[in-house]
C-alpha positions in Angstrom: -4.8 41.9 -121.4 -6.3 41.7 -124.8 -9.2 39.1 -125.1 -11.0 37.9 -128.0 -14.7 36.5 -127.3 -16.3 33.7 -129.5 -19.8 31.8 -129.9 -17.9 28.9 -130.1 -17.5 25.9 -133.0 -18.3 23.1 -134.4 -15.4 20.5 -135.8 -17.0 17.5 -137.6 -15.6 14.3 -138.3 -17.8 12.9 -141.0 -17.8 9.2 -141.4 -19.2 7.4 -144.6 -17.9 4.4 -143.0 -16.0 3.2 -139.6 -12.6 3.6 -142.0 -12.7 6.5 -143.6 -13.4 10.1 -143.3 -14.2 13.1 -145.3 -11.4 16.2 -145.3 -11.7 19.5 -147.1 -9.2 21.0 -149.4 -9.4 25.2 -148.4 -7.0 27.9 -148.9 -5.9 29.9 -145.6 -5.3 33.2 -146.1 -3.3 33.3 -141.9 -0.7 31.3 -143.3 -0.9 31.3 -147.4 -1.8 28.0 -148.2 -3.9 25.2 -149.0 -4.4 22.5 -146.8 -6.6 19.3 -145.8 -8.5 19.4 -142.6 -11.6 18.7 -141.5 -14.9 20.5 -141.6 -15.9 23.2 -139.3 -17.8 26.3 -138.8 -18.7 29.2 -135.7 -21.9 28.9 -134.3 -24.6 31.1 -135.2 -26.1 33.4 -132.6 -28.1 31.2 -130.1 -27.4 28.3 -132.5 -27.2 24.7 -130.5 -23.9 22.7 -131.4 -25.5 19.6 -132.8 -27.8 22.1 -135.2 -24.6 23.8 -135.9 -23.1 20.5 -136.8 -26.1 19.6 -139.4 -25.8 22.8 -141.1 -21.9 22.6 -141.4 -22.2 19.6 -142.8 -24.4 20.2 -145.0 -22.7 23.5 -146.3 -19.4 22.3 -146.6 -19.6 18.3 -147.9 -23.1 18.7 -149.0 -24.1 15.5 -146.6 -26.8 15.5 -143.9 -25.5 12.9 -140.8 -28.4 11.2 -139.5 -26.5 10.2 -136.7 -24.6 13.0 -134.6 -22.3 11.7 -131.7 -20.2 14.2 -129.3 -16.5 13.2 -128.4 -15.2 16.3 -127.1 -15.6 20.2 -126.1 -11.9 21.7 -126.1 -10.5 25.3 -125.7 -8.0 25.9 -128.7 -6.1 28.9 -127.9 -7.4 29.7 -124.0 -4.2 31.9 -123.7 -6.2 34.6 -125.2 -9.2 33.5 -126.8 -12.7 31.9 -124.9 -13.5 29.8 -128.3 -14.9 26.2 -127.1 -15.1 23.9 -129.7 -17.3 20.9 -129.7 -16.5 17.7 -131.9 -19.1 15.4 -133.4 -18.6 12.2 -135.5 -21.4 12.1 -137.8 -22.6 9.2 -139.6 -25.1 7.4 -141.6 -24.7 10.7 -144.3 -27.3 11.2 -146.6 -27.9 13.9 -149.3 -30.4 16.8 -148.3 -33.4 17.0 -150.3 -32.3 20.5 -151.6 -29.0 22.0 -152.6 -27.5 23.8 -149.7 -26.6 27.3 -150.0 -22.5 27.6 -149.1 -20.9 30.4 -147.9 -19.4 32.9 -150.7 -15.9 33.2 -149.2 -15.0 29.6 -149.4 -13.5 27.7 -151.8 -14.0 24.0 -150.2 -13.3 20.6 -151.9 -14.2 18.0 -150.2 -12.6 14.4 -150.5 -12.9 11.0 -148.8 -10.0 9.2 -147.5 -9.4 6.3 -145.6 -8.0 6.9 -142.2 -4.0 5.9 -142.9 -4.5 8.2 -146.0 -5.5 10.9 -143.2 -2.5 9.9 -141.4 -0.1 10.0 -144.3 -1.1 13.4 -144.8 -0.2 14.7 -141.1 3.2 13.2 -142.2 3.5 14.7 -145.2 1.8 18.2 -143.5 -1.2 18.7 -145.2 -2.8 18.5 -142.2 -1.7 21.0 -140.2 -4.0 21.9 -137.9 -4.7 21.2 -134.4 -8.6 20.6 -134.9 -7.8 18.5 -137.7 -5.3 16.3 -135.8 -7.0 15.7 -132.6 -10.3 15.4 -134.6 -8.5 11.9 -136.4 -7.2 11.3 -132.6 -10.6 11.5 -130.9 -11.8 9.3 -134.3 -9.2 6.7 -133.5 -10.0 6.7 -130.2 -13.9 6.0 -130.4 -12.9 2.7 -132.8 -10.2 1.6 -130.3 -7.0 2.5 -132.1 -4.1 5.0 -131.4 -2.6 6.2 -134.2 1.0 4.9 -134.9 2.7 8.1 -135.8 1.4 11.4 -135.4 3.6 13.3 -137.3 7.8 13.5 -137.1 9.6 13.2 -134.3 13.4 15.9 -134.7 16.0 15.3 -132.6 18.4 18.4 -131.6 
């Protein structure tokens, strides 16, 4: 049985206020195209989560959270993979004091939406991701909502 080991990630769900949320536009080379989902990043050898969180942040929307606040660990793909990712809502986001160095490979844009817009584009798949989804789920759920649609239902 193949196997593939993993630090494990971070998947952020960065707030500027209770009804919105910031999503990056990126370019995935798996399945050749662009699409909106929400900030991320492996950790770093013997990197702690919630440090790991900062620094995404800060790398991919150029925001520092003040406030950091877990809402799940979950395995993606434990068919064949040990990754554990850890999801943070951060809030209170401030801009760091210097510019933050990203990382050369990515081409990130980030953009603020309210959450319905975030919805509308899981309709409309833009969002296509797992993380991304259940990210806006666990989002919905710490406010007290449930999403109305989560995507579209096909009869056969």
């Amino acid at each position: 049985m193949e196997m593939v080991r993993h630090r494990g990630s971070v998947v952020l769900i960065p707030q500027p206020s209770a009804a919105s949320v910031i999503l990056i536009r990126q370019f995935r080379y798996a399945i050749d195209r662009w699409i909106w989902e929400l900030p991320a990043g492996s950790l770093e050898k013997g990197e702690a989560p919630a440090r790991a969180a900062r620094r995404e942040c800060e790398e991919e929307i150029g925001w520092t959270p003040r406030r950091l606040r877990r809402v799940g660990h979950f395995y993606p793909t434990p068919g064949f993979c040990d990754e554990a990712m850890t999801f943070y809502v951060c809030t209170d986001l401030v801009r760091p004091g210097s510019p933050v160095a990203k990382d050369i490979d990515e081409m990130i844009t980030p953009r603020t939406f309210t959450l319905a817009q975030a919805w509308r584009l899981v309709d409309r798949h833009e969002i296509i991701d797992m993380k991304t989804v259940l990210g806006l789920v666990l989002c919905g759920r710490q406010r007290g909502a449930r999403p109305a649609r989560v995507g579209r239902v096909v009869r056969r």
